[in-house]
C-alpha positions as a Markdown table, in Angstrom:
| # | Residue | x | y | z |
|---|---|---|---|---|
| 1 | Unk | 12.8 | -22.8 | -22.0 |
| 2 | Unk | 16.8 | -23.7 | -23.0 |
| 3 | Unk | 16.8 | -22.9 | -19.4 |
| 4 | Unk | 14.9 | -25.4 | -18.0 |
| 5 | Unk | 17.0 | -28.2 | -20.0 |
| 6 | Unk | 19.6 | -28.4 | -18.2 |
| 7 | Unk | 17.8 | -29.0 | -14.6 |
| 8 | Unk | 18.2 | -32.0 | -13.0 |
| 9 | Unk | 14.3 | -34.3 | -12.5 |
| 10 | Unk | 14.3 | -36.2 | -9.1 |
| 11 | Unk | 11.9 | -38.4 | -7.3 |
| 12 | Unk | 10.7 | -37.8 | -3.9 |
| 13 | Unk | 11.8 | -40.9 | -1.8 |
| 14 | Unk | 12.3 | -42.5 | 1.3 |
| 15 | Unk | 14.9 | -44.7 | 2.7 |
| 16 | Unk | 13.3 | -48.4 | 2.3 |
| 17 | Unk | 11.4 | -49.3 | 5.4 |
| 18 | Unk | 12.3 | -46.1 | 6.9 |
| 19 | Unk | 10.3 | -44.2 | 8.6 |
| 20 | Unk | 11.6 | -42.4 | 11.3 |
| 21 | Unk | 10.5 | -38.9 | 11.8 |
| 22 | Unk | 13.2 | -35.9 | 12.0 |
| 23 | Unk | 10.8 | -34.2 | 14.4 |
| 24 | Unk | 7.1 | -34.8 | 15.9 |
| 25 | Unk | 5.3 | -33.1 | 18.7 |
| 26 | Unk | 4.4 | -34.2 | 21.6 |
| 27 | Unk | 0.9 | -33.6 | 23.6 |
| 28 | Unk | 1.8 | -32.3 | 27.6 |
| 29 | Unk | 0.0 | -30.4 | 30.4 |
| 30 | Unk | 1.5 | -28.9 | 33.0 |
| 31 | Unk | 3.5 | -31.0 | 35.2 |
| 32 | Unk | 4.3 | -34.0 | 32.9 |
| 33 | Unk | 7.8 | -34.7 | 32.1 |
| 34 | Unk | 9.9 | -32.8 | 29.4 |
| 35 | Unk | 10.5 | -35.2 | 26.5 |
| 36 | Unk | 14.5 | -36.0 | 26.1 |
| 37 | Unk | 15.5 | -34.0 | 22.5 |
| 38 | Unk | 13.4 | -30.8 | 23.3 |
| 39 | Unk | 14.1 | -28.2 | 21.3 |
| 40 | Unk | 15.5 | -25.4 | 22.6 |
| 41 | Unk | 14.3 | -21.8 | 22.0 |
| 42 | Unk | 18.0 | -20.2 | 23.3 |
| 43 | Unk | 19.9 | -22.6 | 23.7 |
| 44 | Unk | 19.1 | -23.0 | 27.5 |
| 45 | Unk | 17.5 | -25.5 | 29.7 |
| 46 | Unk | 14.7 | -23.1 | 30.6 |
| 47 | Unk | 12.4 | -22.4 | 26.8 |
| 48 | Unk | 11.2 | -24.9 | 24.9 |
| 49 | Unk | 9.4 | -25.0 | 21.4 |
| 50 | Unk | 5.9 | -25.4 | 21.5 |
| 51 | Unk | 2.5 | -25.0 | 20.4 |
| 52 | Unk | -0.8 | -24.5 | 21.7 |
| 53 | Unk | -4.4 | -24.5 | 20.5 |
| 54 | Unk | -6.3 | -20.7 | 20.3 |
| 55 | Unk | -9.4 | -20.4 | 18.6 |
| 56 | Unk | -9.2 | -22.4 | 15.6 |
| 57 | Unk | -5.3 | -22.0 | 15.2 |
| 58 | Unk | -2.7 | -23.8 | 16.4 |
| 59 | Unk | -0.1 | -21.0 | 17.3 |
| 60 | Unk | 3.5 | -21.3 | 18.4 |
| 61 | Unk | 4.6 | -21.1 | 22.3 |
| 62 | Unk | 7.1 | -20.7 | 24.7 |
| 63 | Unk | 7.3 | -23.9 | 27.3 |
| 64 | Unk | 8.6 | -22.8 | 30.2 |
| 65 | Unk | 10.1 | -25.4 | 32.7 |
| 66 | Unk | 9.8 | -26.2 | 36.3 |
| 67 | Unk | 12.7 | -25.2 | 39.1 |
| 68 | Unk | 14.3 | -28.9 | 38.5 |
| 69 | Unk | 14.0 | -28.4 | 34.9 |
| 70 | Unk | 12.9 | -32.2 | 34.3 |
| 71 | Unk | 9.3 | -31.6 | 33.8 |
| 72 | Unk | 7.5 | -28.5 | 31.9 |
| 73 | Unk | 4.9 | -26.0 | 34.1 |
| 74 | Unk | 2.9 | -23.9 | 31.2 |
| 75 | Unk | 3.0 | -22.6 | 27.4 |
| 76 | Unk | 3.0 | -19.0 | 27.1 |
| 77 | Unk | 1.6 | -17.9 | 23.8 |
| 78 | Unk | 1.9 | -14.1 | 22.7 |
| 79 | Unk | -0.2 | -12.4 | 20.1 |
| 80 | Unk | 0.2 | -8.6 | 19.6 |
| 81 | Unk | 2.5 | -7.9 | 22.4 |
| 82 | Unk | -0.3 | -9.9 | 24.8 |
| 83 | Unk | 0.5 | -13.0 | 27.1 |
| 84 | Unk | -1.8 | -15.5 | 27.3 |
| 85 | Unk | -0.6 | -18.8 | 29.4 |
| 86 | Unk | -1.6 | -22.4 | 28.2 |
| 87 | Unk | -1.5 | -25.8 | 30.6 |
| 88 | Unk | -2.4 | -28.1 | 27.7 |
| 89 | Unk | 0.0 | -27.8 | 24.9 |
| 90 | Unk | 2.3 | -29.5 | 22.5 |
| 91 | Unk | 6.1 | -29.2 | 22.9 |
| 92 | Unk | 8.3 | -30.1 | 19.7 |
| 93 | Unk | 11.1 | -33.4 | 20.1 |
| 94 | Unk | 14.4 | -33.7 | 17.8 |
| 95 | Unk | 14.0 | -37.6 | 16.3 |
| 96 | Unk | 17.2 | -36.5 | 13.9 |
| 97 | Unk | 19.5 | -33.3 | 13.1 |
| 98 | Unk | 17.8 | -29.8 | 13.7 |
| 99 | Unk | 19.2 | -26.9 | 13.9 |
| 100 | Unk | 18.8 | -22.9 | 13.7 |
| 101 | Unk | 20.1 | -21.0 | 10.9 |
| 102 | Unk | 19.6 | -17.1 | 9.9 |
| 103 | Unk | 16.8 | -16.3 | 7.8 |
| 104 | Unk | 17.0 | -14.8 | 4.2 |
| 105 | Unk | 14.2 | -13.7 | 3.1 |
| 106 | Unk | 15.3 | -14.7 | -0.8 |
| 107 | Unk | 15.5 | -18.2 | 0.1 |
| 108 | Unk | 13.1 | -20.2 | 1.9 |
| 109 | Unk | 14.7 | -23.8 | 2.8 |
| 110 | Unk | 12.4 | -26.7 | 1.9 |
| 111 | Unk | 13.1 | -28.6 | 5.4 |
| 112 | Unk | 11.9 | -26.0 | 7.6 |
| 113 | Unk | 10.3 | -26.6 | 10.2 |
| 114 | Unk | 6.1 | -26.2 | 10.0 |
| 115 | Unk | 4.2 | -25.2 | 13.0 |
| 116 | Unk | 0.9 | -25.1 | 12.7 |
| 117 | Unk | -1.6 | -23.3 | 10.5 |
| 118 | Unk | -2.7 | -19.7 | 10.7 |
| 119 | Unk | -6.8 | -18.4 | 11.2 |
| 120 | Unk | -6.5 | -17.9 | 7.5 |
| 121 | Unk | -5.4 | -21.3 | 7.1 |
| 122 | Unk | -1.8 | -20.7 | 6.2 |
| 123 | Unk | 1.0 | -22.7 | 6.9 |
| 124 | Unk | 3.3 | -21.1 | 10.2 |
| 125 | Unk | 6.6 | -22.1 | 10.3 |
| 126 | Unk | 8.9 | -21.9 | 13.5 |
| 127 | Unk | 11.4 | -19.1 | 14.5 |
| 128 | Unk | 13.3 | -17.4 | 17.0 |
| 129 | Unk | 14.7 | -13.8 | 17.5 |
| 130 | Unk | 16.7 | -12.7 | 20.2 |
| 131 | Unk | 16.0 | -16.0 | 22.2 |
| 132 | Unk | 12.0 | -15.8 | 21.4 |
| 133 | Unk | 9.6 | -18.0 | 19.4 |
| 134 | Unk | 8.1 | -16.4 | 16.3 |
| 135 | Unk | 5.7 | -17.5 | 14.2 |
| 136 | Unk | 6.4 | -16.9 | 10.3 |
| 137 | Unk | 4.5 | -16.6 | 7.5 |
| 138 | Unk | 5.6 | -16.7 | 4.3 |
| 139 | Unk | 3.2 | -15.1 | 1.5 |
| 140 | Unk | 3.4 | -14.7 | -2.2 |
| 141 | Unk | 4.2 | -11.0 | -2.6 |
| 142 | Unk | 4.5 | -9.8 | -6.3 |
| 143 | Unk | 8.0 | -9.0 | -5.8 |
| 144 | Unk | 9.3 | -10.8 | -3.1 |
| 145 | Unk | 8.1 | -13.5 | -0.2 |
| 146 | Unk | 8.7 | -11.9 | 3.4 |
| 147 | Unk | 8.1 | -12.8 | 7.1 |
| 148 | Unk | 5.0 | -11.2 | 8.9 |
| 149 | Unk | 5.3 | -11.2 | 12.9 |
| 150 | Unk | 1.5 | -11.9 | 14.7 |
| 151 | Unk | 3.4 | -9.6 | 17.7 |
| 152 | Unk | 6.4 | -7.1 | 17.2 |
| 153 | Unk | 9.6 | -8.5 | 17.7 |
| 154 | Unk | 12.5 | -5.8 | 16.9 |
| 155 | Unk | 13.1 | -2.9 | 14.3 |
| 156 | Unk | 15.2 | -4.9 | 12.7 |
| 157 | Unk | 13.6 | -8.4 | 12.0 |
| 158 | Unk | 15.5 | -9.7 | 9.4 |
| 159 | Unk | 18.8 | -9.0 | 11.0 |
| 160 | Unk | 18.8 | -11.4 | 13.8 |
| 161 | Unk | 16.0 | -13.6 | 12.7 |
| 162 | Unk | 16.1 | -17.7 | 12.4 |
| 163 | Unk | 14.5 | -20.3 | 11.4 |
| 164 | Unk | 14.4 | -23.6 | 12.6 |
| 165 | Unk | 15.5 | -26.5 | 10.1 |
| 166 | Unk | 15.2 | -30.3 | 10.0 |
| 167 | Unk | 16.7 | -33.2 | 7.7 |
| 168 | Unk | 13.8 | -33.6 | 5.3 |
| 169 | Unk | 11.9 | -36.8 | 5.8 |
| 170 | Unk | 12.4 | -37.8 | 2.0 |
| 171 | Unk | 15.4 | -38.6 | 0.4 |
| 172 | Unk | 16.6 | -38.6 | -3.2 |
| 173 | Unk | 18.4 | -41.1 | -5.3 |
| 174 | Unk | 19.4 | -42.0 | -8.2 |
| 175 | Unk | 17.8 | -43.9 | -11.1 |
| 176 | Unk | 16.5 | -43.8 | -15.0 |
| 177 | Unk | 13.8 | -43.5 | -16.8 |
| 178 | Unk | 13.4 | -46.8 | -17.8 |
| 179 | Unk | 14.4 | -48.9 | -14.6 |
| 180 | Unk | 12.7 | -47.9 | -11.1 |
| 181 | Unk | 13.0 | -50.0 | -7.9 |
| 182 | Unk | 10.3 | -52.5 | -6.8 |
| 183 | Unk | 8.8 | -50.4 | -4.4 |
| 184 | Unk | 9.0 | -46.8 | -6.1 |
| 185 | Unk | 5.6 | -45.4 | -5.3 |
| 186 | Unk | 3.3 | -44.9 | -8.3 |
| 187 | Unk | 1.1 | -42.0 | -9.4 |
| 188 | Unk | -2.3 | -44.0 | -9.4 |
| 189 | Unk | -3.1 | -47.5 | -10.5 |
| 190 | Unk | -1.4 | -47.1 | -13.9 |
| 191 | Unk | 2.9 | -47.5 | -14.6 |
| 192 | Unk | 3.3 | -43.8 | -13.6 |
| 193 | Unk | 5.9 | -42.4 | -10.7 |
| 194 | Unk | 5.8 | -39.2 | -8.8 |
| 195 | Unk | 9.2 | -36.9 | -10.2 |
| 196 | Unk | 10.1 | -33.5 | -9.9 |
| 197 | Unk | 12.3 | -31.2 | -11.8 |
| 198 | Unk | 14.8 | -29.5 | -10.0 |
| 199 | Unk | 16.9 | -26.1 | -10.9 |
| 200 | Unk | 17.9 | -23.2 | -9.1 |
| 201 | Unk | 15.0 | -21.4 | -8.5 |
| 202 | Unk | 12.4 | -23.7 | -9.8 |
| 203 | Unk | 11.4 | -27.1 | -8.5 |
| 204 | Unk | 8.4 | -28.6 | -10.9 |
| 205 | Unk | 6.5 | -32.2 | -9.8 |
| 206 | Unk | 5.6 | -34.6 | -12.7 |
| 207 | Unk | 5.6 | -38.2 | -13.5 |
| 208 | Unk | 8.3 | -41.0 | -15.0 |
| 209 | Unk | 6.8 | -44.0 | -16.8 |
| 210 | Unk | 9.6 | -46.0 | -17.0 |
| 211 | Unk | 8.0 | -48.8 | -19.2 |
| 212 | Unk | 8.0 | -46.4 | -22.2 |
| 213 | Unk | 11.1 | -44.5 | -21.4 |
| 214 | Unk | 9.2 | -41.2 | -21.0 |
| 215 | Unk | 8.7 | -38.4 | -18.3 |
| 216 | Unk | 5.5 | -36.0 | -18.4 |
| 217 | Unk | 6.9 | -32.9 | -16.4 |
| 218 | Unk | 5.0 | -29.7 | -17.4 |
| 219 | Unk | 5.3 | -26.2 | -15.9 |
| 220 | Unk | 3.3 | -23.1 | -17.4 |
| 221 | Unk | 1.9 | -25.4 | -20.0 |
| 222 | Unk | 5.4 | -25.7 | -21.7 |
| 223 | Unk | 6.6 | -29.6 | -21.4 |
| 224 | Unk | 9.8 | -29.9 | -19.9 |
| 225 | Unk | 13.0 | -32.1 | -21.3 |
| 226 | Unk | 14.4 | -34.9 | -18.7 |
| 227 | Unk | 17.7 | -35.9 | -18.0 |
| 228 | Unk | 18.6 | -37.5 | -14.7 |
| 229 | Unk | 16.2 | -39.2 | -12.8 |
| 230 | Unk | 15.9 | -40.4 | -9.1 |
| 231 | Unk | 12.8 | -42.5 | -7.4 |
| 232 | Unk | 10.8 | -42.8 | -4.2 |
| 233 | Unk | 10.4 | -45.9 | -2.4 |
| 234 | Unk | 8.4 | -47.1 | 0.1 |
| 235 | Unk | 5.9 | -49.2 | 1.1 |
| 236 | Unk | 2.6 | -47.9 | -0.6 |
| 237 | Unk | 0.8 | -47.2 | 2.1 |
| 238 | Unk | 3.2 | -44.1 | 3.9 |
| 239 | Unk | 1.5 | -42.0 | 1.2 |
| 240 | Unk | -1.7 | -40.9 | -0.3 |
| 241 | Unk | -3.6 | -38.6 | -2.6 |
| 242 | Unk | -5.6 | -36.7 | -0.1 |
| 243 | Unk | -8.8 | -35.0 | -1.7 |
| 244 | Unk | -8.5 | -31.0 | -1.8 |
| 245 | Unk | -10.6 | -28.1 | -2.1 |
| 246 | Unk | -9.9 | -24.3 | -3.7 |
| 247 | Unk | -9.5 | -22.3 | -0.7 |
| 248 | Unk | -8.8 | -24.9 | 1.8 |
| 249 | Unk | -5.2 | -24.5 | 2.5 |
| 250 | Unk | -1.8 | -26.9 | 3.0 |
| 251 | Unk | -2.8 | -30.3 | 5.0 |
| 252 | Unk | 0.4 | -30.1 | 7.5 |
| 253 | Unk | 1.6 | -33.7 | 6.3 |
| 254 | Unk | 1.6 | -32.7 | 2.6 |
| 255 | Unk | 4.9 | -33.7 | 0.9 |
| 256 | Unk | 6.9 | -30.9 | 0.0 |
| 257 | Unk | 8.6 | -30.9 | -3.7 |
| 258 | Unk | 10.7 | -28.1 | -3.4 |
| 259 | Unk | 10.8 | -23.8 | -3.8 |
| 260 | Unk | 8.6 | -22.1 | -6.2 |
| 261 | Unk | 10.2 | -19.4 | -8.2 |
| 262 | Unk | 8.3 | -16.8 | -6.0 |
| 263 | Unk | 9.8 | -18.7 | -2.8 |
| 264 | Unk | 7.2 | -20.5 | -1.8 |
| 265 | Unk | 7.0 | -23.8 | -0.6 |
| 266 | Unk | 5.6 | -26.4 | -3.2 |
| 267 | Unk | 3.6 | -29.3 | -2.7 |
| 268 | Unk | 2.5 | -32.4 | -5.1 |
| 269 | Unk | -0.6 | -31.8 | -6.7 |
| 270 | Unk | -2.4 | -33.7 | -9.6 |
| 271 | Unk | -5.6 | -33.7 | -11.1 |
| 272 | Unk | -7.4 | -35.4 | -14.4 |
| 273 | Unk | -8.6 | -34.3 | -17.6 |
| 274 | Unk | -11.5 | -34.4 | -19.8 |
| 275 | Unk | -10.0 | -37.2 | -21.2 |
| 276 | Unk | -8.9 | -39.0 | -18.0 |
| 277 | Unk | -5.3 | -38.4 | -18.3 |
| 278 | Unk | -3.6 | -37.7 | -14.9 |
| 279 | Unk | -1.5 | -34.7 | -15.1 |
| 280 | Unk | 1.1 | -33.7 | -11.9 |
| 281 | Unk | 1.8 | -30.0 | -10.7 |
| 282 | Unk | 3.4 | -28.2 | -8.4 |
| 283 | Unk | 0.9 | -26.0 | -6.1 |
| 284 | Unk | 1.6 | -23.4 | -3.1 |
| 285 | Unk | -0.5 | -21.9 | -0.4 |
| 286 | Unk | -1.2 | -19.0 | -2.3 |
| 287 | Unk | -2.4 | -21.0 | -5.7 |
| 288 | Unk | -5.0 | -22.6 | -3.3 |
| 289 | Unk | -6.6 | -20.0 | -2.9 |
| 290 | Unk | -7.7 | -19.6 | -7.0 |
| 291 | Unk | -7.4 | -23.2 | -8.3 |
| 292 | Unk | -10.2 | -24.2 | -10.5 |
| 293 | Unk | -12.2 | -27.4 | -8.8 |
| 294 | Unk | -10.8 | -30.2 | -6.8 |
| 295 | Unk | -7.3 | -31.6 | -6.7 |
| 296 | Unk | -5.1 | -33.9 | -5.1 |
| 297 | Unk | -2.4 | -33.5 | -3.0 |
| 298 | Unk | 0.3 | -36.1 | -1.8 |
| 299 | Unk | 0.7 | -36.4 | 1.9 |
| 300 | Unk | 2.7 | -38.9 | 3.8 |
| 301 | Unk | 0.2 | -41.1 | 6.0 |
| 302 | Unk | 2.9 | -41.9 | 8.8 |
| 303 | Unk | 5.2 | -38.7 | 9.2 |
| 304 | Unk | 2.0 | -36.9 | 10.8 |
């Protein structure tokens, strides 16, 4: 607990009337032009990032381009060492800094880049090996979180493994406790502002009223002490509290907050009590899978 004292609490925010995604993706079919700012699988003019629709998944590809290289000809998708090609697909476009960095499995970075959602509804995030898309899933494990492949890639995944990263959507400031900008985005109708506690390997959601000078931040039913405080702004309507379900996985617009302890991504969560008191938490993939009843989740209505 004398721990947790010493981590810094931030808001979620974004740059005021901002709104400028660091990546989208883009429908195509075969034949239509490549989008300027692909990303690049290998560095080459020839593989693209992409995405394509199979059952009721949408799994990563591999856009492959015409002879002229201007306009793209199919989207190969590979499950379990099997090719299946794809005229109807989605190709991913650069709108600010990406880039490829190794993998470690002990650290999952918060701005990487999500690519779909699995047939078990969780989340796939983009990588490459060896100048190949892979899909990766990262799963609570009791020890540790780790890639699984939906094909074999190598013997040795983790050694020449990346993932793709993008500058995070959100930004964080500065502020206090008892003075938030105009246009800091509130919890729900009353004087309450989405926050989150940040530390090394913890990253907690919660909620700053700055009228009374006091932040409710609780983690493992143990309230946590505040220090320094930043806000979100924005206009009101980028974000809502989108209505969730036990068991129904990550919408793909949901807000990240940070790393769980178990490195997992974490997502802004909050729910009322018995005596209508809104309470804020931090919730992964694997925690929707047990929750008790129905929660809300923060998403960001324009960043889709």
């Amino acid at each position: 607990m004398n721990k947790l004292k010493n981590f810094l609490i931030v808001f979620l925010i974004i740059s005021e009337f901002q709104y400028s995604k660091c990546y989208k993706w883009i429908s195509l079919k075969s034949g239509d032009k490549l989008p300027e700012n692909a990303v690049s699988i290998a560095g080459s003019d020839s593989k693209y990032v992409g995405r394509t629709k199979y059952l009721n998944t949408m799994q990563l590809a591999e856009i492959s381009t015409g002879s002229y290289r201007d306009s793209v000809e199919h989207a190969t998708l590979i499950l379990y060492s099997s090719k299946i090609v794809r005229h109807q697909f989605e190709v991913l476009v650069a709108t600010g800094k990406c880039e490829w960095i190794f993998f470690d499995k002990n650290h999952i970075p918060e701005n990487i880049v999500r690519g779909g959602t699995s047939w078990n509804l969780e989340p796939v995030f983009v990588g490459r090996e060896l100048g190949s898309i892979v899909s990766i899933f990262v799963t609570l494990n009791k020890k540790q979180s780790f890639p699984q492949y939906p094909y074999p890639v190598s013997n040795s995944p983790f050694y020449n493994l990346e993932v793709l990263i993008c500058d995070s959507n959100h930004k964080w400031i500065d502020a206090t406790s008892s003075s938030v900008p105009e246009n800091s985005i509130r919890i729900g109708n009353d004087d309450g502002y989405v926050a989150r506690l940040l530390g090394p390997n913890l990253h907690v959601p919660g909620i700053v009223y700055p009228k009374s000078n006091q932040t409710s931040i609780w983690y493992k039913n143990n309230k946590l002490e505040s220090f320094n405080i930043e806000v979100l702004v924005g206009e009101p309507k980028q974000y809502k509290w989108k209505n969730m379900k036990p068991k129904t996985g990550i919408p793909e617009n949901a807000v990240v907050c940070g790393v769980s302890d178990n490195q997992e991504l974490t997502y802004i969560a909050k729910t009322c009590d018995i005596y209508g008191e809104i309470k804020v938490f931090p919730i992964t993939f694997s925690e929707t899978n047990y929750i008790d009843g129905i929660f809300k989740i923060l998403v960001d209505t324009i960043n889709t």
